[in-house]
C-alpha positions in Angstrom: 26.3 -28.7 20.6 27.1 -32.5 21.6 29.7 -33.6 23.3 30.8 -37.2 23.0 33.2 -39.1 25.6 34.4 -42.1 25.4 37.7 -44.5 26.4 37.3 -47.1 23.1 36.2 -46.6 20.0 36.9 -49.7 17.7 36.2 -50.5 14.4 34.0 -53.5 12.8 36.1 -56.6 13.3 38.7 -57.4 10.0 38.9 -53.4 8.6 41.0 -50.3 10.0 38.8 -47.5 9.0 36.5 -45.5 11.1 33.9 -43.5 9.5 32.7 -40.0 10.7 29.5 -38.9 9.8 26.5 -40.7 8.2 27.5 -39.4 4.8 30.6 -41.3 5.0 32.7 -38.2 3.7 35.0 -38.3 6.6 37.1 -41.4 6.9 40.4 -41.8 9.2 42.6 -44.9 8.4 44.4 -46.2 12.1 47.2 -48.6 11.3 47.1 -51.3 13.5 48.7 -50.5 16.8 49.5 -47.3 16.1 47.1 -45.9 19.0 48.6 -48.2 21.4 51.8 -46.2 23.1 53.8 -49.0 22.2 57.1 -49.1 19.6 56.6 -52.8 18.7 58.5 -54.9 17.5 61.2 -54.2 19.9 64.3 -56.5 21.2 67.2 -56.3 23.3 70.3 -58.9 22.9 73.8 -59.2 24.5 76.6 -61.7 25.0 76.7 -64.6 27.4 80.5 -64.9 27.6 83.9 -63.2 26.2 83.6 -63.0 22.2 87.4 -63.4 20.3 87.4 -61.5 17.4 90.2 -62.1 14.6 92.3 -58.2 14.5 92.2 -56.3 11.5 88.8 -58.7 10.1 84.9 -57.1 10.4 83.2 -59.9 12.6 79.5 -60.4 13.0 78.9 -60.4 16.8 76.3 -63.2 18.3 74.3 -61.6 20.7 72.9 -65.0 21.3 70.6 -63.7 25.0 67.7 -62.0 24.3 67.1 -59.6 27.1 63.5 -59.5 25.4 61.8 -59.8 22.1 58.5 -58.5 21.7 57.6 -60.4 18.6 59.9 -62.8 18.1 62.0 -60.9 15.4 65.3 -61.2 16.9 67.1 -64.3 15.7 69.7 -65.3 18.7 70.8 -69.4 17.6 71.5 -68.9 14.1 72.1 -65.6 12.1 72.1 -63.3 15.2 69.7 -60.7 12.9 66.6 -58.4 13.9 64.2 -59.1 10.9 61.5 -56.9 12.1 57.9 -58.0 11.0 56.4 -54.1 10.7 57.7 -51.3 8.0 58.9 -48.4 9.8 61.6 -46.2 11.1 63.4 -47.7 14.0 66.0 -46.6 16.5 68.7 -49.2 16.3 71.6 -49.1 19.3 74.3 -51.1 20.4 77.6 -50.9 23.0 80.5 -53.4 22.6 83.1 -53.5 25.5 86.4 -53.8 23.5 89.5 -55.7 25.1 93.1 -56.5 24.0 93.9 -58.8 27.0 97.3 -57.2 27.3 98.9 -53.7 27.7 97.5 -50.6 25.7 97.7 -52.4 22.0 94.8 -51.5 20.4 94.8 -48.9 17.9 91.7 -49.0 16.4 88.0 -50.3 16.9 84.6 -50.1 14.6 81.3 -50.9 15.2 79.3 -51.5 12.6 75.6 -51.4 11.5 74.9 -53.7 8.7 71.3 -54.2 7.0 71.0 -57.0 4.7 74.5 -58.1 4.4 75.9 -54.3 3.7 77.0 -51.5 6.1 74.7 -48.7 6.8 76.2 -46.7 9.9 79.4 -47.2 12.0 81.6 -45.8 14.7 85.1 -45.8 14.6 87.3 -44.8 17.2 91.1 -44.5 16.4 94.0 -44.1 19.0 96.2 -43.0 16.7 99.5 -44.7 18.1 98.3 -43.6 21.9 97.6 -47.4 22.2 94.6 -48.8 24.7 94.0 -51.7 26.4 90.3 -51.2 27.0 87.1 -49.3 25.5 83.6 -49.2 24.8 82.1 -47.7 21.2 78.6 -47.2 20.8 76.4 -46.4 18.0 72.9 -45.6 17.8 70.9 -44.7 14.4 67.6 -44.6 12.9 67.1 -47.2 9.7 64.3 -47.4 7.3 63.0 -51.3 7.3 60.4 -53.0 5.1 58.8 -55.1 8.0 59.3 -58.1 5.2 63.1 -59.2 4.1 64.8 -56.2 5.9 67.7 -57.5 8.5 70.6 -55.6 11.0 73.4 -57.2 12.5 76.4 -55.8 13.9 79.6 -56.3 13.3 82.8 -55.5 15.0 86.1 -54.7 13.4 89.2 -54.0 16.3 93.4 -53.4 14.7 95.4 -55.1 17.9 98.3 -52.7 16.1 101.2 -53.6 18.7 101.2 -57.5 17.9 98.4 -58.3 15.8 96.9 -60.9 18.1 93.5 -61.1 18.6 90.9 -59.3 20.5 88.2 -60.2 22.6 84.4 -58.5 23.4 84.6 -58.4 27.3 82.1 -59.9 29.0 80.5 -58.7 31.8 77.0 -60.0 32.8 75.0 -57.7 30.2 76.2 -54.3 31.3 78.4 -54.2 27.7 78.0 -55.2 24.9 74.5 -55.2 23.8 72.1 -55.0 20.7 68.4 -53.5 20.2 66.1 -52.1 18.1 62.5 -50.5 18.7 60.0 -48.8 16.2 59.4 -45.1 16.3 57.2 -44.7 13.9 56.2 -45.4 10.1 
């Protein structure tokens, strides 16, 4: 028997098919960079400064810093929305640091996954008349996206039940409140 060892195997420049065998019987189909130990494309946003959120209303947060965006899928000027360019699954997460600004008022928060313009996933965390000043909800999930038209945003929906005044995202230098997204797989 032969034995065969090698560290690249590539195939003609322009196709994704490697043939085994002279017969061509045997054929493996390699989508491209899936061989490469890499979940691309990938991004990681936050906040640059406190974010004032209207209570009781869902409000898309602007994670307008990009941490990183591997191919430049990540949309941080305009409709702060992860279009990714590649079908697949991908695991989606984000962590908002929720404040009142004042003594234990809040009542409830949400965070909420939204793919193109609907919610898919959410977190709610409710306080039920035990009031709190301060808190952080996160929410991961895994979402189905076309690699074409597909987008996620987050939005953030907080009930200051005390007075009704609004809330704010606290800011603090990227440790909270953050947004990201990396494929798993197809």
């Amino acid at each position: 028997m032969s034995k065969l060892e090698t560290n690249t195997i590539d195939t003609v420049s322009g196709t994704t098919n490697l043939i085994i065998g002279s017969t061509n019987t045997s054929t493996i189909t390699v989508p491209n960079g899936a061989l490469s130990g890499q979940n691309y494309p990938a991004f990681d946003a936050t906040i640059s400064a406190e974010f004032i959120l209207t209570d009781s209303t869902a409000v898309k947060v602007q994670f307008n810093t990009e941490n990183f965006d591997t191919d430049n899928c990540y949309d941080n000027t305009t409709n702060y929305r992860f279009t990714p360019n590649v079908s697949g699954k991908y695991f989606v997460y984000t962590d908002l640091s929720m404040d009142t600004q004042q003594t234990a008022s809040l009542k409830q928060g949400s965070v909420l996954i939204y793919k193109n313009g609907s919610a898919v996933k959410g977190s709610e965390t409710n306080f039920n008349d035990n009031f709190a000043r301060r808190f952080n909800n996160r929410l991961t999930a895994v979402i189905d996206m076309n690699g074409s038209s597909d987008y996620l945003e987050v939005y953030c929906n907080l009930d200051n039940g005390v007075n009704n005044s609004n809330v704010k995202l606290n800011y603090q230098s990227g440790i909270s409140n953050y947004f990201g997204a990396y494929r798993i797989g197809a």
